[in-house]
C-alpha positions as CSV (number, residue, x, y, z in Angstrom):
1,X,0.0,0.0,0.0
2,X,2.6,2.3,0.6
3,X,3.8,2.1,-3.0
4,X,0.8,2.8,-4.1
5,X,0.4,5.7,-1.9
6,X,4.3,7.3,-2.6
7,X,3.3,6.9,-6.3
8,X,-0.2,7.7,-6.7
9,X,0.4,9.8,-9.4
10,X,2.1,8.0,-11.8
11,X,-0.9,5.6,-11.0
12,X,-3.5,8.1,-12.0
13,X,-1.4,8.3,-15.2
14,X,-2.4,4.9,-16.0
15,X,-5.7,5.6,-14.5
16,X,-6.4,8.2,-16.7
17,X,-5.3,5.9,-20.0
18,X,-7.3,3.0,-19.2
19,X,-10.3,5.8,-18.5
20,X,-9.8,7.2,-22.0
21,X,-9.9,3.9,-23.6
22,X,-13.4,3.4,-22.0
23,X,-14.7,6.3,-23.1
24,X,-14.1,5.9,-26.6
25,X,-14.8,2.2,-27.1
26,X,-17.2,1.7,-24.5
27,X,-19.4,4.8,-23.6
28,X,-22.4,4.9,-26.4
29,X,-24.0,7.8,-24.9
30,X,-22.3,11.3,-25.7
31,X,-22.9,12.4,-21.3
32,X,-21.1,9.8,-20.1
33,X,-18.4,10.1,-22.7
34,X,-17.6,13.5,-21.9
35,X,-17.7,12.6,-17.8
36,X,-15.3,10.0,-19.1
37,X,-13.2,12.0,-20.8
38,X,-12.8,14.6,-18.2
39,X,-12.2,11.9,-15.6
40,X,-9.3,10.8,-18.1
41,X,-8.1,14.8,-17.9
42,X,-8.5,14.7,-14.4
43,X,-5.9,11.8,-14.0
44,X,-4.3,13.1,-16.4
45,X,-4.0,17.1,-14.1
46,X,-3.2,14.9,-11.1
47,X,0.1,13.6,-12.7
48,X,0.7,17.2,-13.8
49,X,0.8,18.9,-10.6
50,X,2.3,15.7,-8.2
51,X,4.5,13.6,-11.0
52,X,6.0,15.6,-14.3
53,X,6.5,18.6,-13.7
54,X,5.0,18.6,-10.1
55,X,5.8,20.9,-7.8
56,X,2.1,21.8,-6.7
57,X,2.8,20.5,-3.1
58,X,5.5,23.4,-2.7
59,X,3.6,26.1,-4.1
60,X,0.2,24.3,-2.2
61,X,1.9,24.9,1.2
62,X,4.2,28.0,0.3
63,X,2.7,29.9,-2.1
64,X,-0.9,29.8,-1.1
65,X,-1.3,28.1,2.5
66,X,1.9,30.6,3.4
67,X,3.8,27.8,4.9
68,X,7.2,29.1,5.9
69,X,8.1,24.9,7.2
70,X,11.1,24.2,5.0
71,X,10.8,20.3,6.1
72,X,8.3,19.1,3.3
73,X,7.7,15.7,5.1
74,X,5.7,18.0,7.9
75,X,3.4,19.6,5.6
76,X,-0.5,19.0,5.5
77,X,-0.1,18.3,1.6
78,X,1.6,15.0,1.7
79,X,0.9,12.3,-0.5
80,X,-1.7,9.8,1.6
81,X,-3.7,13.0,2.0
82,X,-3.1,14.4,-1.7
83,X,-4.3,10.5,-2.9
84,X,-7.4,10.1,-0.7
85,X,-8.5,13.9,-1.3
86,X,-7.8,14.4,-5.0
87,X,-9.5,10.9,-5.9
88,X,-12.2,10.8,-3.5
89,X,-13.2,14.6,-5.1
90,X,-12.9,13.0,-8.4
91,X,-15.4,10.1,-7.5
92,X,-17.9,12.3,-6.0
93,X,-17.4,15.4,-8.5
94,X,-17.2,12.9,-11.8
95,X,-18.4,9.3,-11.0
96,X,-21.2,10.0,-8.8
97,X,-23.1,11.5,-11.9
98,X,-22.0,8.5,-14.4
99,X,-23.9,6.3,-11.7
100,X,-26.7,8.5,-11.4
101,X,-27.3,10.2,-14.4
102,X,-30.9,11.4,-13.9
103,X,-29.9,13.7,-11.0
104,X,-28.6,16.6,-13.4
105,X,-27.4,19.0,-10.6
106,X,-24.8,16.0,-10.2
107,X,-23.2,16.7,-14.1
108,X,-24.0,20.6,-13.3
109,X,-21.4,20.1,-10.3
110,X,-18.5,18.4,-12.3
111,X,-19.1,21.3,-15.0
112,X,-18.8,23.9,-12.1
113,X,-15.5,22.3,-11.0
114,X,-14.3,22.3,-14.5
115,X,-15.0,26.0,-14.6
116,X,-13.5,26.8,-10.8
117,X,-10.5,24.3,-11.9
118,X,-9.4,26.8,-15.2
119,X,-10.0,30.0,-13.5
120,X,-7.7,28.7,-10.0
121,X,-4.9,27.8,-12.8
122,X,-5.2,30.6,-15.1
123,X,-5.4,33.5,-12.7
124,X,-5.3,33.0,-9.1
125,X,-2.2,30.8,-9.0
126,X,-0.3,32.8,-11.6
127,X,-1.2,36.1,-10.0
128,X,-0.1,34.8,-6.4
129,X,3.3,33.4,-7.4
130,X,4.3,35.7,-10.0
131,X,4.4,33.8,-13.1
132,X,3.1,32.3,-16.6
133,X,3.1,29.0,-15.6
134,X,1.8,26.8,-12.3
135,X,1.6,23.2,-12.2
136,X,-1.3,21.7,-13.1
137,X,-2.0,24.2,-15.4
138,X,-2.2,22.6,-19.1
139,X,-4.3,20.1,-18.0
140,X,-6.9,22.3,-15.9
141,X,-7.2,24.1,-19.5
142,X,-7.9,21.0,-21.3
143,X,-10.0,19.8,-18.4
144,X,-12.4,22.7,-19.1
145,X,-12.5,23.1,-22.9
146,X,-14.1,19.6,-23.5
């Protein structure tokens, strides 16, 4: 388990291939195709920020929380508690409407996030650090121009 845990992301990275591969062989319905596909993004956003390139853990605590603990292994932002909060969001934000699809508020809520998630990594995190680029920020792009 602790593999798992200390390498989450690269495990979303094959998450979020095996996701994508669902949602263009199996999906018939054009809904759950796109919940797919941004569940495939999302996996896809999680690698981004924790695997290649990283770094959102640093600018997480530092930039935004104001952190000024230089010993990393104390932060709240580790990776047990970047795992369980990142994919337990994604199930509730993104699966919980592919299992109930006639509650519409449900897809409503994954669009929001979608919306929140490009406006976080276009403006607010560029504007609070001081630069072009943040990570996590190509994919929370892609994630909202489905």
């Amino acid at each position: 388990m602790r593999r798992v845990i200390n390498n989450w992301h690269n495990v979303s990275l094959v998450l979020a291939v095996v996701t994508a591969l669902i949602a263009v062989f199996a999906a018939e319905n054009i809904v759950p195709k796109l919940l797919l596909a941004s569940i495939a993004v999302l996996f896809l956003h999680f690698f981004e920020e924790f695997g290649f390139p990283g770094g959102f853990p640093w600018m997480g605590m530092r930039v935004l929380m104001g952190s000024k603990e230089p010993n990393s292994t104390k932060w709240n932002c580790n990776n047990l508690s970047s795992m369980f909060g990142n994919w337990s969001f994604l199930i509730l934000i993104y699966v919980l409407p592919l299992i109930l699809p006639d509650v519409r508020f449900l897809l409503l809520a994954a669009m929001i996030f979608s919306l929140l998630e490009l406006l976080a990594h276009l403006i607010v995190f560029n504007v609070k650090q001081r630069t072009i680029y943040n990570p996590g920020m190509f994919t929370g792009v892609f994630c909202s121009r489905r």
